[in-house]
OpenMM code with the backbone's topology and positions (N, CA, C; nanometers):
from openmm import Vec3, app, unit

residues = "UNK UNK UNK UNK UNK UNK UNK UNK UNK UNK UNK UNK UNK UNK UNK UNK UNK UNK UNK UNK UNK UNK UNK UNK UNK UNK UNK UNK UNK UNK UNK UNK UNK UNK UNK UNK UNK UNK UNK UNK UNK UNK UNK UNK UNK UNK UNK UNK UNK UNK UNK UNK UNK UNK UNK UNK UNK UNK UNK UNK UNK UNK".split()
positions = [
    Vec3(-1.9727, 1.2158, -2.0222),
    Vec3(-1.9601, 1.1155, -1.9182),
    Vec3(-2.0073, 0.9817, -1.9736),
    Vec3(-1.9524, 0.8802, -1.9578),
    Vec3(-2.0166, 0.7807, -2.0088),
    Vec3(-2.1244, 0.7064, -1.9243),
    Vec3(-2.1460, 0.5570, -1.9723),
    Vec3(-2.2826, 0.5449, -1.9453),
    Vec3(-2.2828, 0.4570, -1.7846),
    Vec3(-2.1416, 0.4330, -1.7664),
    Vec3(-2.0743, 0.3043, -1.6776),
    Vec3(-2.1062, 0.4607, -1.5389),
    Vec3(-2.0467, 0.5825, -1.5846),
    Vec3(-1.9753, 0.6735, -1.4898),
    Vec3(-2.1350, 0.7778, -1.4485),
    Vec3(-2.2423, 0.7197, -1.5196),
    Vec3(-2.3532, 0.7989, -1.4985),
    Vec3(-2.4501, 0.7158, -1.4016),
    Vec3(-2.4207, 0.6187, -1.4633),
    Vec3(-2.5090, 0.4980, -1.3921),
    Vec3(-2.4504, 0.5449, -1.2329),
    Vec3(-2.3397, 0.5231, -1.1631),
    Vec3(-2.2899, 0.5166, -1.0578),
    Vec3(-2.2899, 0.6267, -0.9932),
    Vec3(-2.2841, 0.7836, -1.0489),
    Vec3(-2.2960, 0.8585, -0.9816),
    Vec3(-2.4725, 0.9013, -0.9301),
    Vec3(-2.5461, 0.7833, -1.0180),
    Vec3(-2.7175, 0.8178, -0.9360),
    Vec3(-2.7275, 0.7332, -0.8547),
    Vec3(-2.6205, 0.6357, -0.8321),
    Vec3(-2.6360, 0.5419, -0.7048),
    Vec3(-2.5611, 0.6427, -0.5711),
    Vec3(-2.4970, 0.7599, -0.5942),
    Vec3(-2.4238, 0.8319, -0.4878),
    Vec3(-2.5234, 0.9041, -0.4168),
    Vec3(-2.5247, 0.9101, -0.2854),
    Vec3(-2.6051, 0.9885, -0.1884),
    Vec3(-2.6009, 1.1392, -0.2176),
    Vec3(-2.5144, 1.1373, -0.2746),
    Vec3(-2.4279, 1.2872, -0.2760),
    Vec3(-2.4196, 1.3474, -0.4034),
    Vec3(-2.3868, 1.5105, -0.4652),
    Vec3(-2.3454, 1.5299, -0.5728),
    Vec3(-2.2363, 1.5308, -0.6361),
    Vec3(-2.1214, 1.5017, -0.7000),
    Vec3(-1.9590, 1.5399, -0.7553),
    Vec3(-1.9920, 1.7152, -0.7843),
    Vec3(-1.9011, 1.7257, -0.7658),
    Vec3(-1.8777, 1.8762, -0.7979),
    Vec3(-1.7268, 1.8686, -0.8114),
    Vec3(-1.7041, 1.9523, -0.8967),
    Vec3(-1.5639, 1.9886, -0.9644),
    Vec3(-1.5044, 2.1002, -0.8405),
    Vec3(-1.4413, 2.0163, -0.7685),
    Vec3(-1.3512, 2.1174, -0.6591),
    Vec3(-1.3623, 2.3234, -0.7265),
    Vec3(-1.3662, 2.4047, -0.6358),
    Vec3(-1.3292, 2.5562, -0.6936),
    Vec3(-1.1771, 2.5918, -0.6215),
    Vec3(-1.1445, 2.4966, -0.5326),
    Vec3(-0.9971, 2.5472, -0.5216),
    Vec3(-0.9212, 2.4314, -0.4998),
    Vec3(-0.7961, 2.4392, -0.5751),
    Vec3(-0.7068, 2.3191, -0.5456),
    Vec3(-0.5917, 2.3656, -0.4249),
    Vec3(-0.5317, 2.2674, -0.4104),
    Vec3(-0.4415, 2.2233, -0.3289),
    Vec3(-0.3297, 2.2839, -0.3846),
    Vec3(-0.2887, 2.2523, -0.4984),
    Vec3(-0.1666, 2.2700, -0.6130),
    Vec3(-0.1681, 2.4330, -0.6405),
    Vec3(-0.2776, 2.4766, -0.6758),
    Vec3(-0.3089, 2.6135, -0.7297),
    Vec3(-0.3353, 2.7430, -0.6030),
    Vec3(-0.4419, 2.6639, -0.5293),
    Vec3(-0.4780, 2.7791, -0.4354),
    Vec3(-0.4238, 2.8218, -0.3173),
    Vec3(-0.3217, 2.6919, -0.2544),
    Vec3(-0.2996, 2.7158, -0.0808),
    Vec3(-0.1789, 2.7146, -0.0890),
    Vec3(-0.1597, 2.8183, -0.0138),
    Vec3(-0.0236, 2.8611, 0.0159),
    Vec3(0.0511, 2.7765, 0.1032),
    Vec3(0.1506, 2.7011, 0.1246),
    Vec3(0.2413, 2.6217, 0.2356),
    Vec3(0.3689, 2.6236, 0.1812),
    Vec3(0.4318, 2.6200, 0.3478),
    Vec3(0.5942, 2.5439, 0.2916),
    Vec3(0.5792, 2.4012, 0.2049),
    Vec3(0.6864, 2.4225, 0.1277),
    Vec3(0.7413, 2.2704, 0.0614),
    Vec3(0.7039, 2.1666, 0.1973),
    Vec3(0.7799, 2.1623, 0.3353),
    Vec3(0.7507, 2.0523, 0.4322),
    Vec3(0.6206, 1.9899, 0.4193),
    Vec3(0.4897, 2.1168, 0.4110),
    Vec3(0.3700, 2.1091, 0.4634),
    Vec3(0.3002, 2.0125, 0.3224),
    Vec3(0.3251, 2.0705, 0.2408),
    Vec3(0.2880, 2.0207, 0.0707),
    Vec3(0.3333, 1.8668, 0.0856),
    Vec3(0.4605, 1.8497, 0.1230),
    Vec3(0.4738, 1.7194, 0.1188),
    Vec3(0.4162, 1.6157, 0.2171),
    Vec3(0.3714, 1.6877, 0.3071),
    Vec3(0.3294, 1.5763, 0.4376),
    Vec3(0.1656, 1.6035, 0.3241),
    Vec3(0.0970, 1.6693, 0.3124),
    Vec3(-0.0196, 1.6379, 0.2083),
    Vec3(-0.0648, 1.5658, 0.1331),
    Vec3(0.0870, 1.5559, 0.0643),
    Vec3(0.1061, 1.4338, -0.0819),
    Vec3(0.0773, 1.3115, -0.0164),
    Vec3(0.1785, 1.2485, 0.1063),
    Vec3(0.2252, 1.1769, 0.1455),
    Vec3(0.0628, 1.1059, 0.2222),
    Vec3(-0.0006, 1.1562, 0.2829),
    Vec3(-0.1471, 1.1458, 0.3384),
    Vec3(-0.1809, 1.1095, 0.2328),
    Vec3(-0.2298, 1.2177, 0.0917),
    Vec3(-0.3338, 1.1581, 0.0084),
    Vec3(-0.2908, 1.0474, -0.0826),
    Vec3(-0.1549, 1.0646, -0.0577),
    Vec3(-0.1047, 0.8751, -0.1521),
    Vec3(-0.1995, 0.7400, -0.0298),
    Vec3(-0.1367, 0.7641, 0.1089),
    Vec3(-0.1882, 0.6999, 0.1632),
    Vec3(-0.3409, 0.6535, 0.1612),
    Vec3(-0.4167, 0.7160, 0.1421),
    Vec3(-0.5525, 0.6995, 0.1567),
    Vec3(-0.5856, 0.6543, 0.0350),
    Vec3(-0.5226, 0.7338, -0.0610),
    Vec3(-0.5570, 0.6504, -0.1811),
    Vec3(-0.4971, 0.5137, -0.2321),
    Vec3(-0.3717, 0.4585, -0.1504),
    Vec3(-0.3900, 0.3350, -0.1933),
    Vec3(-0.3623, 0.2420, -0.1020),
    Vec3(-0.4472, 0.2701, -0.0071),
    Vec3(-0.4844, 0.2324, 0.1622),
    Vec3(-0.4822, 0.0223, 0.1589),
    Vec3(-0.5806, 0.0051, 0.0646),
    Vec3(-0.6129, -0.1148, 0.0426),
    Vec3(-0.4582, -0.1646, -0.0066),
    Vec3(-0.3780, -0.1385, -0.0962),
    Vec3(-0.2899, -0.1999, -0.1546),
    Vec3(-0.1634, -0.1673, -0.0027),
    Vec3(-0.1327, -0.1110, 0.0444),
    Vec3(-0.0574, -0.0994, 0.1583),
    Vec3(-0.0499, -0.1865, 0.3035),
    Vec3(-0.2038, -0.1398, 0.3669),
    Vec3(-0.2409, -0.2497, 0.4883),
    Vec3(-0.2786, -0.3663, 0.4353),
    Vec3(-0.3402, -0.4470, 0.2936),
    Vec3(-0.4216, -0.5349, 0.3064),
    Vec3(-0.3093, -0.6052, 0.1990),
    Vec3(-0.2361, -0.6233, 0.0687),
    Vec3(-0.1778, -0.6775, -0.0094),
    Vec3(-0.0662, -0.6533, 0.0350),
    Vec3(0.0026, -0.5856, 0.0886),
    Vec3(0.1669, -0.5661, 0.1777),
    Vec3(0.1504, -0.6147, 0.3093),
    Vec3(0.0279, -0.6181, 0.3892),
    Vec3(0.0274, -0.7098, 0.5379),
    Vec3(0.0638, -0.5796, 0.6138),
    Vec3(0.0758, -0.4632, 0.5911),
    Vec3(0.1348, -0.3478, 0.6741),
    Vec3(0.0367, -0.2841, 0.7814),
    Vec3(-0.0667, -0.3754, 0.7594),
    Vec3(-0.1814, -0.3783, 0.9031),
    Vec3(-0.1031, -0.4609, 1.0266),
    Vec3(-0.0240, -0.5479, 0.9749),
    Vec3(0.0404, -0.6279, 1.0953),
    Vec3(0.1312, -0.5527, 1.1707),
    Vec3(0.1217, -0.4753, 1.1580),
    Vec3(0.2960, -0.3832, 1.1982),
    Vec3(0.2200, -0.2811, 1.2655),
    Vec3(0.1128, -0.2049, 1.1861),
    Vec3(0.0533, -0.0681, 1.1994),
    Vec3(-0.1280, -0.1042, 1.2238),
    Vec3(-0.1461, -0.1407, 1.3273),
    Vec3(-0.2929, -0.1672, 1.2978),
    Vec3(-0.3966, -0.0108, 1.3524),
    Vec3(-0.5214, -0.0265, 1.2541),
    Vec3(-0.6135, 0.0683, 1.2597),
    Vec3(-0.6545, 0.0715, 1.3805),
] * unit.nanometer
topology = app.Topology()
chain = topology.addChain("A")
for resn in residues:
    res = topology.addResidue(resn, chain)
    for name in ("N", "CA", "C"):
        topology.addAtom(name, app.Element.getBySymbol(name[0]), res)
C-alpha cells in the first residue's frame, strides 16, 4: 500500500476489508436484475460528474 493510501485509510472511522462475496461471482440474478445493479453503481459512482458538471440536478433534483 503506499504511503498517500495509508495515510488516508487512518483518517477512516472505519476498517477496508476486501469484500468475501462479489456481485459478479457470488449472486445469482437474471441478466435484467444484473443490469439495473450496474446501472445504480455507475450512478453513484459518478454522481458528481452527472448532477453537478452535466446540470442533470436541474431536471432530476435530490
Amino acid at each position: 500500500m503506499s504511503d498517500n493510501a495509508n495515510h488516508e485509510q487512518q483518517l477512516l472511522p472505519y476498517e477496508l476489508r476486501t469484500p468475501r462475496i462479489t456481485l459478479e461471482n457470488d449472486v445469482i440474478s437474471p441478466p435484467e436484475t444484473y443490469r439495473m445493479f450496474e446501472e445504480s453503481i455507475g450512478v453513484m459512482r459518478h454522481h458528481k460528474t452527472i448532477y453537478t458538471d452535466w446540470e442533470f440536478e436541474a431536471v432530476d433534483p435530490m
